[in-house]
N, C-alpha and C positions, 0 to 999 in steps of 0.2 A: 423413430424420431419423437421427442417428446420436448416441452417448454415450460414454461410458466406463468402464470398473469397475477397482478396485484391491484389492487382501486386508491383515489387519490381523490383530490378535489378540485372543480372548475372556479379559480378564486377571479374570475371577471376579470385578467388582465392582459396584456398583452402572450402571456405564455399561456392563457387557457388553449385544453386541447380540443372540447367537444373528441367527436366521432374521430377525428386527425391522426393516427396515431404519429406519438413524437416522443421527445427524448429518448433518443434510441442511443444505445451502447453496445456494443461486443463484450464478452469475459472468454476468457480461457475456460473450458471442462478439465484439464487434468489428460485428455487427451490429445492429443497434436490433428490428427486428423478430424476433428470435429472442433466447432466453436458455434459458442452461445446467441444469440442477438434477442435484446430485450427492448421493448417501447414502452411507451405508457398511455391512457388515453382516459378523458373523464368520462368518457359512456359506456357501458357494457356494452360487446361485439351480442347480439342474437343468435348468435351460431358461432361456429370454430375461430378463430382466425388463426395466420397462416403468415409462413414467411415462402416466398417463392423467391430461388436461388439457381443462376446459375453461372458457364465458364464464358458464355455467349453473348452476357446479356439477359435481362430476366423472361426474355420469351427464344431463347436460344438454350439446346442443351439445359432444360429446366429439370430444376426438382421443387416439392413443397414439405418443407416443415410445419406439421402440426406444432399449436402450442397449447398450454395447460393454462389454468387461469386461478393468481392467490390473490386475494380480496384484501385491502386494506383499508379499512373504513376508519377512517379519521376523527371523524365525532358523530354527531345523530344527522346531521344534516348532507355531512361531504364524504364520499366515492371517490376514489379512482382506481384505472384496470392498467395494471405492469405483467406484460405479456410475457414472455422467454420461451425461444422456441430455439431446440439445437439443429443447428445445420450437420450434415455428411452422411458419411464419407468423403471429403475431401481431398486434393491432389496436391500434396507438397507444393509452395511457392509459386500456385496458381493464380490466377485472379479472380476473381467472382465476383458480378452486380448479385445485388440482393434489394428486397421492396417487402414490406410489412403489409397486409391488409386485415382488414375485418370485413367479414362474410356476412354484410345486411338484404334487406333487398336490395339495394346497388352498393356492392362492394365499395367500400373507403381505401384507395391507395395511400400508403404514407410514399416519401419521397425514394428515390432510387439513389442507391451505395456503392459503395467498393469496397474490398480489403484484398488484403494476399495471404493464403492459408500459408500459417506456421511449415517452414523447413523441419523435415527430422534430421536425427542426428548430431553431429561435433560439428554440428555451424554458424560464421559468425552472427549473435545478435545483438540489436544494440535495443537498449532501455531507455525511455526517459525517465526520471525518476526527480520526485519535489514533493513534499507537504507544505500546506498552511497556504494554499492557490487561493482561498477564498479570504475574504477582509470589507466587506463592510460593502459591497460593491465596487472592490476593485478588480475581481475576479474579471468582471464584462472588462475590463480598458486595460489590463496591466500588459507590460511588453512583453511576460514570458507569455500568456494566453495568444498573445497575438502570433508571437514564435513558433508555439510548438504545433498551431495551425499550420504553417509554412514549413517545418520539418515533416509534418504526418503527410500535408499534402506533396509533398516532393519524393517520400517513399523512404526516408530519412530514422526511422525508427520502427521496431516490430512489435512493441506495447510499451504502457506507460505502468508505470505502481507509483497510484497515487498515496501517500503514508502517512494520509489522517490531517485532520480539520480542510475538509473537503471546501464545506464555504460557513460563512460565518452569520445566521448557524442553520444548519438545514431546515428547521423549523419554525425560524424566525418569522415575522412578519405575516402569521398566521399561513406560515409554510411558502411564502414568495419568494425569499432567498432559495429553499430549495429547486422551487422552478425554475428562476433565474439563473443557476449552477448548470443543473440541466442541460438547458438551453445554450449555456455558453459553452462547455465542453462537449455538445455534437459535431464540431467540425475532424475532431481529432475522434473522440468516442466510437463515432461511427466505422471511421479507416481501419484502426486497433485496437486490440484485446485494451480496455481502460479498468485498470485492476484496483481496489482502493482497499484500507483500513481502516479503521476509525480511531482521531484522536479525541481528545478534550472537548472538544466543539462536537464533534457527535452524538453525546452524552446532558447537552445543556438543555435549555429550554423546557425545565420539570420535565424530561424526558421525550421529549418532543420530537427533537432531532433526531435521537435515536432510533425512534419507530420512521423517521421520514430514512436514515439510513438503511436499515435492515428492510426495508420494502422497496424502497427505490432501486438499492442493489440486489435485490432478490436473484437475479440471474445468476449470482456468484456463488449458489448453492449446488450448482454443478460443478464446484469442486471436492464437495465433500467426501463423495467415494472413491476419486484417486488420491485424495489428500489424508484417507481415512482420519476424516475432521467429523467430529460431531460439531462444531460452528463454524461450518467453512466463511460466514461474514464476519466473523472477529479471530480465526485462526487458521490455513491453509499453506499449502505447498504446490510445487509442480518443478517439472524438468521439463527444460526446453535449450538444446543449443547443449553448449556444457556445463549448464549451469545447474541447478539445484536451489530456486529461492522459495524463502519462507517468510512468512508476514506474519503476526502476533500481534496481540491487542495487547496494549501497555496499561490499556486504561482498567484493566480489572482489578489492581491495586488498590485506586479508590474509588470505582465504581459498583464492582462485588465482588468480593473479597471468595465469595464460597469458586468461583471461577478458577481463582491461581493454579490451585493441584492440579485439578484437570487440562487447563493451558499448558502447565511446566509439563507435565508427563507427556502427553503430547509432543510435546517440541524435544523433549529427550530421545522419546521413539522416532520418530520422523528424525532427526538428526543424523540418531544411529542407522538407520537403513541406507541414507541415502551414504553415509561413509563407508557402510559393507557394497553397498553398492560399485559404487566410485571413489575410490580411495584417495585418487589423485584429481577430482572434479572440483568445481567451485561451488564452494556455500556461500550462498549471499542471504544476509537476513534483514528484515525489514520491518520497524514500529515507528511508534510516533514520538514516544517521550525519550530524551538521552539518560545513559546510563553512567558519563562522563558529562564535563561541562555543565556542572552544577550550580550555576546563576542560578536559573529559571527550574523551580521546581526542585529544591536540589535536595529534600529530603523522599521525595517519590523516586528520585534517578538510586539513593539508596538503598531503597525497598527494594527496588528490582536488581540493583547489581547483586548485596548481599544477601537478599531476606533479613530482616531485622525482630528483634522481640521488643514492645514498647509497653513501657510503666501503665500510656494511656492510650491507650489505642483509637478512641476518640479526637486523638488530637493529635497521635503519630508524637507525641513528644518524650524524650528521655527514652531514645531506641539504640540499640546494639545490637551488632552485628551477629548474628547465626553460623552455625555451620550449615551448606548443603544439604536440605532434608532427600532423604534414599528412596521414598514410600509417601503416599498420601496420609497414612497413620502413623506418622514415625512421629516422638513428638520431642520439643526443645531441639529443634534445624529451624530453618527459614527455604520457602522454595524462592530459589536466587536463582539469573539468568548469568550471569556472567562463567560461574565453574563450564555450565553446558558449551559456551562458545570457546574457551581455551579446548575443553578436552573433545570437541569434534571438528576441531582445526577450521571456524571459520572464517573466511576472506576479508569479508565485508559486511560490516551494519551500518545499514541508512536509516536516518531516524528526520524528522522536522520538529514542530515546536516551540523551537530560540527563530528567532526572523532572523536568519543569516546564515552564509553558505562559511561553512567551517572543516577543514581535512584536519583529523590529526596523523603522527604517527602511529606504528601498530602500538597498541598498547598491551601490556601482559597484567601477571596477578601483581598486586599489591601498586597500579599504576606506572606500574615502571613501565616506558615507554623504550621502543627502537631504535637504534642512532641506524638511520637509513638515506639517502640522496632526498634531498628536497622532492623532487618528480619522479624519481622510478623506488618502489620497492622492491627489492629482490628477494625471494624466500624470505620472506617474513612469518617469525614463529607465532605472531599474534592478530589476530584481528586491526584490519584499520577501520575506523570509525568517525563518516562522514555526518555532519548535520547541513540538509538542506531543506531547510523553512524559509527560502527566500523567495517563491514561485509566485505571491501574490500578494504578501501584508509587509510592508516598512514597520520597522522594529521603529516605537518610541525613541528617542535620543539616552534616557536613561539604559534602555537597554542593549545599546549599541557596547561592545567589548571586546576585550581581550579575552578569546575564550582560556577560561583555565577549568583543571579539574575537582573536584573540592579537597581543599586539603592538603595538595597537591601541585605541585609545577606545573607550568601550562605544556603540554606536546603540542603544541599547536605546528601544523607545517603551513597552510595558508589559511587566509579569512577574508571574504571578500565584503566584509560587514552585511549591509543591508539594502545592498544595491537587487532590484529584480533579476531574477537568474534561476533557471533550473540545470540539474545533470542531466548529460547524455555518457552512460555508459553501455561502453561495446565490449563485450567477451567474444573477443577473434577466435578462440581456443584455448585447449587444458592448460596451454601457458602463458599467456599475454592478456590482461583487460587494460584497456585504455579509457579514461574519463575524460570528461569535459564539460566545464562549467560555462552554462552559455546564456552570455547577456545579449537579447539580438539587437540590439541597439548598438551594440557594438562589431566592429570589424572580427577581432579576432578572440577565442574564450577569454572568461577572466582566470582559468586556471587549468591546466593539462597533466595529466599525471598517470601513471602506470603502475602495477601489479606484475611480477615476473615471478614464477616458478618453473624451476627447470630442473629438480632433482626433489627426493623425498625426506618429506624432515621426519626426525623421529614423535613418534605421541607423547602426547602432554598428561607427565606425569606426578605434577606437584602435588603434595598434599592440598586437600581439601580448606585450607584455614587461611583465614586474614584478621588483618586485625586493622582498627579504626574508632578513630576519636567520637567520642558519645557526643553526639550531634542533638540541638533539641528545633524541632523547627515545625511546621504544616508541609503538609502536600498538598490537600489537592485545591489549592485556591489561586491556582496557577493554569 
């Protein structure tokens, strides 16, 4: 059993931790039979601390996980300690209380847990899935928050993938916001594997936020060797159920640029295993910015669909579109994500960003979209691609819309604007996922929809090229 711990700061407020340990999370390892659990606490433990687990009860049928301890020192003055210790072996769709301590002279109990270890196998699981939860302090009050406590507490969901701009911004307010996020997502964090990415807002606050990310999710670092991720907190994979998802950091576009090769190469390998793998499995993929629905950012969503070569690259202005680069050293291509998702047949890309819950049709190369039933798709030859940024921040009225694509006819099949709402999708099996878009203010979803495969399509084998109107604009000021 091994963990990990990080340091923070006691900023004298209602979420200081002292000795306490708190903001505790679950993360997925990459293996089904084990999972992660991380706390944080602003005092360093004297000795080990320990997660004690078990089927019974934490004094029933007990085991104790050791944890490891990563240091995050904030500035000259503030500490804090983010612990990660993995649990198991584990029993398929068992239950187990769990309790965090620090080993002083009188041990510090943190509070006692629940979860249900991951099912193996081809079975059904259902996701929750939203970005852009956080806004300004709406995260504490909004209706999905309050929801997806009453779905996790009801046994309603087996993890969440949160896809970036966690809260707004993690750094803020001399890192208050990040405590206040925290704090607000333990009711659910603690039930379920709580999986995140980072968008825009991760990246702000002269880099702020970013270090309060990559240390406050430290425990997500256990997915690196079954994800074979050199950054498993900005790039990683897993299978669970029949699925296959992958998460990606959108934001290396314009936050470092030397990141792309290494990202795109990555997600090519990782693509391809899991199709040798599972031929007939579900890839589901997962970032923050769209690659479609170019309102919002819409010269960044073309960096990443084509790769592009720009006059200024300073200023992303007077760019054109690339071919597919092969190689990290190949030169005049662009590394574009979009070729990778037509030719390893994936499912679904969830992205947040734009505030509003948006389905299109599948869409192919050159945007041409699928003439398919409003609610069920059936062997669909292309990707569907959903935007849900509606979990926690109303969209400004300017930016409430008709999604379209740039350039392009809108595919849109629903749009539930900017009402609060997150997804719940369930993958029953290698042939059916079912969604659901759920306002819990409301009786019934604001929108229902289906994925059906039930025979083998042939590989996607277009040439490599597109073509697209010289576009002059900014990225990343969005």
């Amino acid at each position: 059993m091994h963990g990990a711990v990080a340091v923070v700061v006691c900023l004298l407020v209602s979420v200081c931790l002292g000795a306490v340990p708190g903001h505790t999370y679950l993360s997925l390892t990459g293996e089904l039979s084990t999972m992660r659990v991380t706390f944080i606490t602003d005092a360093a433990p004297t000795t080990a601390a320990s997660v004690t687990y078990g089927t019974g009860g934490v004094n029933q049928d007990v085991a104790i996980a050791s944890a490891d301890v990563h240091v995050f020192k904030r500035n000259a003055s503030s500490t804090q300690y983010v612990t990660t210790a993995t649990l198991g072996p584990l029993k398929p769709g068992q239950t187990y209380t769990y309790q965090v301590r620090l080993e002083k002279a009188n041990s510090t109990w943190g509070e006692q847990y629940t979860f249900v270890a991951p099912q193996t196998g081809p079975v059904p699981i259902t996701f929750g899935i939203y970005g852009d939860l956080g806004g300004y302090g709406a995260v504490l009050t909004s209706n999905s928050t309050r929801g997806l406590k009453a779905f996790s507490a009801a046994h309603k969901l087996d993890l969440i993938m949160h896809n970036g701009d966690l809260a707004y911004n993690l750094g803020s307010r001399d890192g208050l916001v990040g405590e206040e996020f925290m704090a607000a997502i333990k009711p659910v964090s603690t039930r379920v594997p709580y999986m995140v990415i980072p968008g825009n807002h991760e990246y702000m606050n002269d880099g702020l936020s970013h270090e309060y990310y990559l240390n406050f999710f430290n425990g997500q670092v256990g997915l690196g060797a079954a994800a074979k991720s050199t950054n498993p907190l900005l790039w990683y994979s897993f299978d669970i159920g029949c699925t296959h998802v992958v998460a990606f950091d959108t934001e290396t576009v314009c936050e470092d640029h030397t990141k792309i090769p290494t990202q795109l190469a990555w997600l090519e390998q990782d693509l391809a295993n899991a199709r040798t793998k599972n031929p007939e499995g579900w890839i589901v993929v997962l970032g923050h910015r769209q690659i479609y629905d170019g309102h919002l950012s819409p010269m960044h969503s073309l960096l990443m669909r084509f790769g592009m070569e720009c006059t200024n690259p300073e200023t992303f202005s007077t760019c054109n579109p690339l071919k597919p680069c092969t190689s990290s050293t190949q030169k005049g291509c662009g590394f574009a994500l979009e070729p990778l998702l037509f030719k390893y047949k994936v499912d679904i890309v969830w992205v947040g960003h734009v505030h509003e819950y948006t389905r299109h049709f599948p869409i192919g190369p050159d945007a041409i979209f699928e003439t398919q039933a409003k609610d069920m798709y059936v062997n669909p030859k292309y990707p569907v691609h959903v935007i849900s940024g509606a979990a926690g921040t109303q969209s400004s009225p300017e930016e409430e819309h008709v999604a379209t694509l740039v350039g392009d006819a809108s595919p849109v099949a629903f749009t539930s604007g900017a009402k609060y709402s997150f997804s719940v999708m369930t993958v029953h099996n290698y042939t059916h996922i079912e969604v659901h878009q759920v306002d819990p203010t409301e009786a019934e979803p604001l929108d229902v929809w289906w994925v059906v495969k039930n025979k083998n399509l042939p590989p996607w084998n277009k040439t490599d090229t597109f073509s697209l109107t010289k576009t002059t604009a900014t990225v990343c000021d969005q």
